[in-house]
Structures are given as structure tokens and as C-alpha cells.
C-alpha positions in Angstrom: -31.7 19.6 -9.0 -29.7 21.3 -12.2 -31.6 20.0 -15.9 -28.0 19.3 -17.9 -28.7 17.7 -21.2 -25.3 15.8 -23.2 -25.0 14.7 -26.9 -23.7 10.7 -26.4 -23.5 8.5 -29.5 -26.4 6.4 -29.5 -24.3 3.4 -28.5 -22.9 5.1 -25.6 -26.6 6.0 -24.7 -28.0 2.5 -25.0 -24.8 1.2 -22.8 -25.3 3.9 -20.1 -29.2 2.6 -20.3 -28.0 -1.2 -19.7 -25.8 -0.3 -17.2 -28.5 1.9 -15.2 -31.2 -0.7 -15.5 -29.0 -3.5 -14.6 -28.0 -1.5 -10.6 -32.0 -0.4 -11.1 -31.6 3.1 -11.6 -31.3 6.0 -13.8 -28.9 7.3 -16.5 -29.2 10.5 -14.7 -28.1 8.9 -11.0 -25.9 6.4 -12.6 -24.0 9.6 -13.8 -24.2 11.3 -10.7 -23.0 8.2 -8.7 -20.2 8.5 -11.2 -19.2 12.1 -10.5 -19.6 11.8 -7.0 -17.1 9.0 -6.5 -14.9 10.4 -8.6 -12.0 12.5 -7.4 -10.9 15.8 -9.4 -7.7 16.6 -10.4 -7.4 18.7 -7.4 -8.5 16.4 -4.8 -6.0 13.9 -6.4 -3.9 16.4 -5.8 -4.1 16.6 -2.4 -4.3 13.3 -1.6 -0.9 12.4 -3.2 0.0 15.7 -1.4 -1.0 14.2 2.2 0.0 10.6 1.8 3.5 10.6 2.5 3.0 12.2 6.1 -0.1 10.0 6.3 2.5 6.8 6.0 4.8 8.1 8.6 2.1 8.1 10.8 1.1 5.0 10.6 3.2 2.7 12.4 3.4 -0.6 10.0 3.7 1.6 7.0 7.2 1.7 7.0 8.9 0.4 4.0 11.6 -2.1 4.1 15.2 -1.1 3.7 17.2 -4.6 3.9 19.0 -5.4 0.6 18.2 -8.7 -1.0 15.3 -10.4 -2.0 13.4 -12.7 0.1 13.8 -16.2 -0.8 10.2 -17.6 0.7 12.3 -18.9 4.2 12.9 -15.9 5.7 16.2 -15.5 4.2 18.0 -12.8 1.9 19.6 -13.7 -1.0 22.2 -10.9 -2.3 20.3 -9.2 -6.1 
């Protein structure tokens, strides 16, 4: 494990405190837990990257194409 040590303003250290002592852990892990769920800007990246092709695979991810708005019966009523 890395030492890393930040400069918070004290309200943003009391709050981090609360919110560690609240899930019953630490600043520290409460901050990891952070940056591990967390995606970077390169992982969104490739997400977005991959999702198209990941939609077309799926078969009920298809997006409607009739015109009209659904009017709660099953019907289409022109826009």
C-alpha cells in the first residue's frame, strides 16, 4: 500500500469522516472504493466506443423506427 497525503478544506475532511464512519470504514477506503468504481476518461472511452456494436447484438435492443407517438392503446397518432 502507497502512503498519499491530500490538502481538503476542513469541511470537506469532516464530511469525507461522516461519510466513512457512517458505511464503517475509513477515509482512506472510502476513497479508494471511490477510485475504483470510478471509470477514467479512457475507459469511458471505450465503453461508448463498444456500445453501439454491443446493442446490435443484443436482440431486443433494437430501437423503434415507426413514426408517431404511442397513444397508451397501442395505437399511433401522427406528431
Amino acid at each position: 500500500m502507497a502512503y498519499v497525503s491530500i490538502e481538503v478544506e476542513e469541511a470537506v475532511r469532516d464530511r469525507l469522516a461522516i461519510l466513512a464512519a457512517e458505511k464503517g470504514t475509513t477515509i482512506a477506503r472510502l476513497i479508494g472504493d471511490f477510485a475504483a468504481r470510478t471509470p477514467t476518461e479512457g475507459e469511458r472511452a471505450g465503453r461508448t466506443a463498444r456500445t453501439p456494436a454491443g446493442l446490435r447484438a443484443e436482440p431486443g435492443a433494437a430501437r423503434r423506427t415507426g413514426r408517431g407517438r404511442r397513444t397508451g392503446r397501442g395505437r399511433r397518432t401522427p406528431n
